[in-house]
C-alpha positions in Angstrom: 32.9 4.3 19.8 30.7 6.7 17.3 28.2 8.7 18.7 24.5 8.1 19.0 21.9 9.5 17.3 20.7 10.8 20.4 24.3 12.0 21.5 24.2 13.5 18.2 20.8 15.3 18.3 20.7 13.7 14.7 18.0 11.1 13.5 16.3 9.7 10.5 12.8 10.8 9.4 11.0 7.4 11.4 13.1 8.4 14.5 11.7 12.2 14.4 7.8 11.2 13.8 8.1 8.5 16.6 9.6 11.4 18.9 7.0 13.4 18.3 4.3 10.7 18.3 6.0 10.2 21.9 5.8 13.8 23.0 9.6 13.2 22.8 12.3 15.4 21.7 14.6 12.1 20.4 14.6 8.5 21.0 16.7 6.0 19.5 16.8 2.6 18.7 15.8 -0.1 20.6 13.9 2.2 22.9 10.2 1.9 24.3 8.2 4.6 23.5 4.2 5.1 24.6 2.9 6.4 20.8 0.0 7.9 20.8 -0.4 7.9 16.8 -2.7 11.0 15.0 -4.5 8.1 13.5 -6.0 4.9 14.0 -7.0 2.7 11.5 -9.6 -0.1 11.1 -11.4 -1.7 7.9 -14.0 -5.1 7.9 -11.9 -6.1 10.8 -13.3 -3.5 12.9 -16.6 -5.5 14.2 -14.3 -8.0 15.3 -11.9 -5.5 17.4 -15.3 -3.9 19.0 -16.3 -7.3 20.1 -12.2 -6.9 21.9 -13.0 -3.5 23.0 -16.5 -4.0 24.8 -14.3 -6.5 27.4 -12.7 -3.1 28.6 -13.8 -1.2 31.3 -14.7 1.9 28.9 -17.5 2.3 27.6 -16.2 5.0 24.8 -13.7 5.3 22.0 -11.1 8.3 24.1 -10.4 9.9 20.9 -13.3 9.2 18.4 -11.9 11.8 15.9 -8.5 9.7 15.5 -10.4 6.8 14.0 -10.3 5.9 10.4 -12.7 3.2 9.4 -13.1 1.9 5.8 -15.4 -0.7 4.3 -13.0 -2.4 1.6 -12.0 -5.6 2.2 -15.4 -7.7 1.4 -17.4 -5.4 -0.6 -19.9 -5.5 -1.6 -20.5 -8.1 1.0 -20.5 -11.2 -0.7 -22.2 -13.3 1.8 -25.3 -13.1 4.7 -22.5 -13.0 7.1 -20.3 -10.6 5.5 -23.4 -8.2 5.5 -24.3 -8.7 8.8 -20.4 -7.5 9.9 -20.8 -4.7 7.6 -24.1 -3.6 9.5 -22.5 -4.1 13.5 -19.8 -2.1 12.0 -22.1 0.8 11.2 -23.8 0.5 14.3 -20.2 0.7 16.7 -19.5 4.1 14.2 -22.8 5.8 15.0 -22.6 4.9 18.7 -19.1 6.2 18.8 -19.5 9.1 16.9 -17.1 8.0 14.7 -16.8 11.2 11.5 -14.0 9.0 9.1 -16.2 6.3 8.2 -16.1 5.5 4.2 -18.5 3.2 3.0 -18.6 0.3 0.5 -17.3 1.3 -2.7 -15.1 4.6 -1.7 -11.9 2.4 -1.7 -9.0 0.9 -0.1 -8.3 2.1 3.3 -4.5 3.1 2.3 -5.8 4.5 -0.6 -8.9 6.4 0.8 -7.2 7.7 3.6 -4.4 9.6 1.5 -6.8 10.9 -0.9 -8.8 12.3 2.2 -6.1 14.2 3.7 -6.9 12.2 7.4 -2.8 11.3 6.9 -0.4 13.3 5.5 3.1 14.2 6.2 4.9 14.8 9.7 1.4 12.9 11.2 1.8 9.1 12.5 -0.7 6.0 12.2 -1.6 2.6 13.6 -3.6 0.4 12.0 -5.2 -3.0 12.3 -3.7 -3.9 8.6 -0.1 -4.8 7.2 -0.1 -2.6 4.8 -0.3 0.5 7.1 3.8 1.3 6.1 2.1 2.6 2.5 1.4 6.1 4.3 5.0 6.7 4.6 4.9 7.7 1.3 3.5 10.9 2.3 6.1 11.1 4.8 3.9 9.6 7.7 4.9 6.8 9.9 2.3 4.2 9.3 2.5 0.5 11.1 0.1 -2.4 11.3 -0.4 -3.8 14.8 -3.2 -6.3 16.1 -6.7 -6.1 16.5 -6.2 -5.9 20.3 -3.6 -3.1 20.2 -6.1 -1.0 18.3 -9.0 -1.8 21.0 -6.4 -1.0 23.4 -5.9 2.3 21.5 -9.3 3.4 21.1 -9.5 3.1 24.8 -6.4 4.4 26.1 -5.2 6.6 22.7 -1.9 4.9 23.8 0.4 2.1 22.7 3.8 1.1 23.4 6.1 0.4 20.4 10.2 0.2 19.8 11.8 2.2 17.8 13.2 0.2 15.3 16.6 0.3 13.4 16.4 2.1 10.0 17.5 1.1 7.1 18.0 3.3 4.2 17.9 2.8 0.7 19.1 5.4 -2.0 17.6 5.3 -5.5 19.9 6.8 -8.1 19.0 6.6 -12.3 15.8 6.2 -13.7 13.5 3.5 -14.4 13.5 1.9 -18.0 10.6 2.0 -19.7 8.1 -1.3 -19.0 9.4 -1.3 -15.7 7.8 -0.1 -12.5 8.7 0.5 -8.7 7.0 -2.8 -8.4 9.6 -4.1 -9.8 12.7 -2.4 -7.8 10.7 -3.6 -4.8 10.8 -7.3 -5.9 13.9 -7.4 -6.7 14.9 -5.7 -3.2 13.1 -8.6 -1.3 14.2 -11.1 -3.5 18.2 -9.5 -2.9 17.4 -9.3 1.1 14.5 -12.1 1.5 10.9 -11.6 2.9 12.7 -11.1 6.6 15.4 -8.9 5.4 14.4 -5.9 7.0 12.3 -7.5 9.8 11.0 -4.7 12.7 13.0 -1.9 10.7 12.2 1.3 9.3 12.8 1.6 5.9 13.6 4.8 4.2 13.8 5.9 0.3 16.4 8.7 -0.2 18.5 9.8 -3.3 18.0 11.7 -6.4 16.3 9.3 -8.2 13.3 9.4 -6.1 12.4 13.1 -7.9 11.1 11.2 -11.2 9.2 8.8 -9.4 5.6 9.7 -9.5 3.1 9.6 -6.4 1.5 6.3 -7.2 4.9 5.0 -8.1 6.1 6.0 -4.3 2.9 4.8 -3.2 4.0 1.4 -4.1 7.6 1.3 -3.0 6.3 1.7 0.7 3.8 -0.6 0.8 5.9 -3.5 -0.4 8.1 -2.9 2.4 5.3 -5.0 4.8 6.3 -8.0 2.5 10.3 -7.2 3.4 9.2 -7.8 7.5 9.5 -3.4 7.8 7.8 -1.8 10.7 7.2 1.5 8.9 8.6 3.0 5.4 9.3 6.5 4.5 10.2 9.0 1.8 10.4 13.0 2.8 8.1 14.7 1.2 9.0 16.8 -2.0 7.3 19.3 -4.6 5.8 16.2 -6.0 4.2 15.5 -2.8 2.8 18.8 -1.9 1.7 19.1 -5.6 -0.2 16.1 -5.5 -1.8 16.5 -1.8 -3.0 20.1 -2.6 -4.2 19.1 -6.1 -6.3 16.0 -4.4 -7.4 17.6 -1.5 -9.2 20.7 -3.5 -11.1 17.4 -4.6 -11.9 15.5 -1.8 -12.2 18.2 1.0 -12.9 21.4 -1.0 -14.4 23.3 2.3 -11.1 22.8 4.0 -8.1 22.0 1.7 -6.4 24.8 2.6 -6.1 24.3 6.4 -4.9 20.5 5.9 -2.5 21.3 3.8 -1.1 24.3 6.1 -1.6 21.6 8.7 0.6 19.0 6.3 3.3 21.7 5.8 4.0 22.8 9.4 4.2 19.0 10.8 6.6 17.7 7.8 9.8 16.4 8.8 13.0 15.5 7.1 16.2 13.3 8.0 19.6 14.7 9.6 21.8 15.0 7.2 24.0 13.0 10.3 21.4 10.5 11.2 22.9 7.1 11.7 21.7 3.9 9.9 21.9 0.6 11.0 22.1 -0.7 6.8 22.4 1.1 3.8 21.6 0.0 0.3 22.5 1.8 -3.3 19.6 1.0 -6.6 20.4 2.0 -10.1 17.0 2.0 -11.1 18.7 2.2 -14.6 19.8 -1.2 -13.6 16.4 -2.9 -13.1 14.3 -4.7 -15.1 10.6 -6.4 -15.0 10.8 -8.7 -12.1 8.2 -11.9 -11.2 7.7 -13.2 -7.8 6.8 -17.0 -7.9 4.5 -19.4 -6.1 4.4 -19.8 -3.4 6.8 -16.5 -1.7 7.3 -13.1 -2.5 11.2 -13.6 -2.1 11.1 -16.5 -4.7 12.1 -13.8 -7.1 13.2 -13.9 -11.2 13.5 -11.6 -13.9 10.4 -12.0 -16.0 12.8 -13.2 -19.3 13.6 -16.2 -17.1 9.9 -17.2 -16.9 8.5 -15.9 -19.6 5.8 -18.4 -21.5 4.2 -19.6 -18.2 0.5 -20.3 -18.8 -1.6 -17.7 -17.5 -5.3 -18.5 -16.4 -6.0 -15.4 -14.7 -4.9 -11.8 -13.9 -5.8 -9.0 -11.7 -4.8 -5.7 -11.6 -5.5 -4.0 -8.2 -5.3 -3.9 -4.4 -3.6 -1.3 -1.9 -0.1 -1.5 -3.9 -1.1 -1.3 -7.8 -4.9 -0.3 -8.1 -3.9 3.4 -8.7 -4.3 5.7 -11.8 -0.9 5.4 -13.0 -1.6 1.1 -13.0 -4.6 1.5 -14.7 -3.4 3.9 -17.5 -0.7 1.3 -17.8 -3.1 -1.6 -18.4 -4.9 0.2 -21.0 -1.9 1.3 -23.1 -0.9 -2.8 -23.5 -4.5 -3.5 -24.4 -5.3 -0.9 -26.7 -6.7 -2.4 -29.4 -6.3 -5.9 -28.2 -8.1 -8.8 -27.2 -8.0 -11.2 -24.2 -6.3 -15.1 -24.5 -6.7 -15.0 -20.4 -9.4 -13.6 -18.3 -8.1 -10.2 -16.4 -9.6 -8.6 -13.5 -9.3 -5.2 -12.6 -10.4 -3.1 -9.2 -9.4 0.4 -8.8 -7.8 1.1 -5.4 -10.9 4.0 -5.0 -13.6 5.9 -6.3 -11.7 8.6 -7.1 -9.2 6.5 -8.9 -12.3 5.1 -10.6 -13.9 8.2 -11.8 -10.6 9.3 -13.4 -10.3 6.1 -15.2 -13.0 6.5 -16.9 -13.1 10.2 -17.5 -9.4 9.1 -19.6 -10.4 6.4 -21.5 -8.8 4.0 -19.8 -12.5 1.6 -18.6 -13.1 1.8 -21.8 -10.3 0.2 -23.1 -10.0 -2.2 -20.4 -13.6 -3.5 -21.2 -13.5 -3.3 -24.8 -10.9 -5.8 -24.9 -12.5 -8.0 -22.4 -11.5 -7.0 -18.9 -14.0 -7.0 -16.0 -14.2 -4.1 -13.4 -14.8 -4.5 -10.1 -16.7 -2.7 -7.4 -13.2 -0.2 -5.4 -12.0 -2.1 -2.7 -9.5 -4.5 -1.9 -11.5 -7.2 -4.0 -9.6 -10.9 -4.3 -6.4 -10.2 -2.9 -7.1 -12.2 0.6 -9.6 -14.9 -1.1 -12.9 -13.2 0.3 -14.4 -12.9 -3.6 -14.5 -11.0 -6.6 -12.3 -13.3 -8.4 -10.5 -16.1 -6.4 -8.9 -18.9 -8.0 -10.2 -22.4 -9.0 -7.7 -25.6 -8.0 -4.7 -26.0 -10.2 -4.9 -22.1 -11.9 -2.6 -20.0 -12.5 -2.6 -16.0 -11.6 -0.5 -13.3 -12.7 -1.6 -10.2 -10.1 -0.6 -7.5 -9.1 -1.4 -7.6 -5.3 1.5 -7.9 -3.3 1.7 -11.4 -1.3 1.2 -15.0 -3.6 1.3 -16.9 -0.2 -0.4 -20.5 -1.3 -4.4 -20.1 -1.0 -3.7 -16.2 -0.6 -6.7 -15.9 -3.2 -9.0 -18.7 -2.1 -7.5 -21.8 -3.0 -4.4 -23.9 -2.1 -4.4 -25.8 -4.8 -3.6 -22.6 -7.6 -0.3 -20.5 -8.1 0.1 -16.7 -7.9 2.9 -14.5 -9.8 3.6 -10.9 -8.9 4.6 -8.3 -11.4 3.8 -5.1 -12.4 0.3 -3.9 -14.4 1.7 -3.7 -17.8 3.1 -7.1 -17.6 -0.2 -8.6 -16.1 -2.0 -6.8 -19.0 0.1 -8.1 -21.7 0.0 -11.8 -20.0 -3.2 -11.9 -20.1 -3.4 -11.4 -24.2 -0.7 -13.6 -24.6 -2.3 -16.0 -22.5 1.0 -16.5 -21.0 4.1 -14.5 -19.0 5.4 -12.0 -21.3 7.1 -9.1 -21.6 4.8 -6.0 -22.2 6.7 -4.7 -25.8 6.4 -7.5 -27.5 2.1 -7.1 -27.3 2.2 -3.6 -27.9 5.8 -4.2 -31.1 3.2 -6.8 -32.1 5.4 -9.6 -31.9 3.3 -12.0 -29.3 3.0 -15.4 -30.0 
């Protein structure tokens, strides 16, 4: 029999944040750790979990400067009872004392949180929200667990978990141009199916992962929630370090310096030895613009195989493509052009936002008829800001087309990356993004 990682002293990048999480110096697979995670993480939801936590015998949050509460989901607050959560979740932050509280408009938790510096690499997270495996990007473990873990957690600072199996995937070759991460990941779930790496750690390795940029990383690990993954990871690189110094001199100019000192000394990287329980090799060479179809993100063809599908509506946004990098996208289809379909699009944050428009890019976006929404996570559960009417059709790039995801049973969503959501929506139908901006659309 081979050796254990723990035999071994050798383990991947999810195994050495979970020991350390653990006060651990290894664990292994299959193993029950007590994490007690850097971060905690709450959003609209978090009313909801107070309401969880008051039924505890503490009266106080243990570790108030762990929480991470954002106000993205429903915002602005498009109803009296939306408001009225909003307000009770205001009220719970000043009681607590509660310092990472970002309100209506500064983004999308994932988002916000990164640009912040409150996660970065080496550090771990919980949070009440699937998505939570997008901080692994930075080289963070990041998992979504349920409202009453995370009131268990704000009393306690404490959860249990098992350490899941890992699962690594090695990018080699580049992507094409027109074609996105968004893209590899759909085609990865549509090769391994929605469960196919259910309660396992996923983790990006290989040389092709230096090209990729950080909003392109951004979206390879957040997909991963809509393979089954616990957590997803890259080691961080000069392109991370580069783009968390260069952000936080914006977003925390008093104290840049010590987070990212902070950053560097917690990092960790994967044995070279570390055991993996799958592997899978990408040519990203090999890839090309992927669609998920109603009503499953593993229902999964190449865009040419669809191509021509009437398009009511698209939206460009959400936790997994509301970046810069998706925006700047959109705008080069649409230069110049006009709009056959209507197309929504919500940066993922303010700050995303503000650089949007210092580019160009809102402009371009509106001038061919696009409408901007307020930062925040906007129709990509069905709250508002955009859900469908019976019988339309969406092309989005959110990250789950679940029927009645955005409001309505009775409508069909399609996943792909911006460009092609851009260019569907002056078609008026599925296309492929060069033949708006060749000139050769129908």
């Amino acid at each position: 029999m081979g050796k254990s990682n723990e035999d071994m002293e050798m383990q991947t990048l999810t195994e050495k944040l979970l020991a350390r999480s653990s006060k651990r110096k290894s664990v292994r697979p299959g193993e029950i750790i007590i994490s007690e995670p850097d971060v905690i993480l709450s959003h609209d939801n978090t009313a909801a979990i107070a309401e969880i936590f008051a039924q505890l015998p503490q009266a106080k949050v243990k570790h108030p400067e762990r929480l991470a509460i954002t106000l993205d989901h429903a915002v602005p607050p498009p109803s009296a009872k939306h408001a009225l959560n909003h307000a009770r979740i205001r009220d719970f932050v000043r009681e607590q004392g509660i310092s990472n509280f970002f309100e209506i408009g500064r983004g999308i938790c994932h988002q916000v949180l990164c640009e912040e510096g409150i996660v970065g690499p080496g550090l771990s997270l919980l949070g009440a929200d699937s998505h939570s495996p997008h901080f692994g990007w930075l080289g963070a473990f990041g998992a979504g667990i349920g409202r009453s873990e995370v009131a268990a957690l704000w009393a306690t600072g404490q959860l249990w978990l098992r350490v899941p199996e890992t699962m690594r995937v090695t990018l080699t070759g580049r992507l094409n141009p027109g074609v996105t991460t968004k893209d590899l990941t759909i085609n990865l779930i549509g090769e391994l199916s929605s469960e196919g790496a259910a309660y396992m750690a996923v983790e990006f390795a290989g040389d092709g992962i230096a090209d990729l940029s950080p909003d392109s990383r951004a979206a390879l690990t957040n997909m991963m929630a809509e393979m089954g993954a616990k957590n997803a990871c890259i080691a961080p690189d000069e392109v991370t370090w580069n783009w968390i110094d260069n952000t936080l001199k914006r977003t925390r100019p008093a104290d840049w310096a010590e987070r990212l000192d902070r950053f560097r000394e917690h990092a960790l990287y994967p044995d070279a030895g570390a055991v993996y329980a799958a592997e899978h090799r990408i040519n990203m060479h090999d890839i090309e613009p992927m669609v998920s179809c109603p009503h499953a993100v593993d229902k999964v063809l190449p865009l040419s195989a669809i191509a021509a599908t009437a398009v009511d509506l698209g939206f460009i946004g959400t936790c997994t493509n509301g970046r810069l990098e998706d925006i700047a996208a959109a705008a080069a289809v649409l230069e110049g052009k006009q709009l056959k379909s209507r197309l929504i699009v919500i940066p993922a944050s303010s700050l995303v936002l503000r650089d949007a428009v210092d580019a160009g890019y809102i402009g371009t976006l509106l001038e061919a008829g696009a409408t901007i929404g307020t930062p925040g996570c906007g129709p990509c559960m069905g709250n508002h800001m955009g859900v469908l009417a019976p019988g339309e059709v969406c092309i989005s790039s959110a990250n789950r087309n679940f029927r009645g995801r955005m409001g309505e049973a009775d409508a069909e969503i399609y996943l792909a990356n911006p460009a092609v959501v851009a260019a569907s929506c002056v078609a008026g139908q599925l296309i492929h993004p060069a033949e708006i901006t060749s000139g050769r659309q129908p």
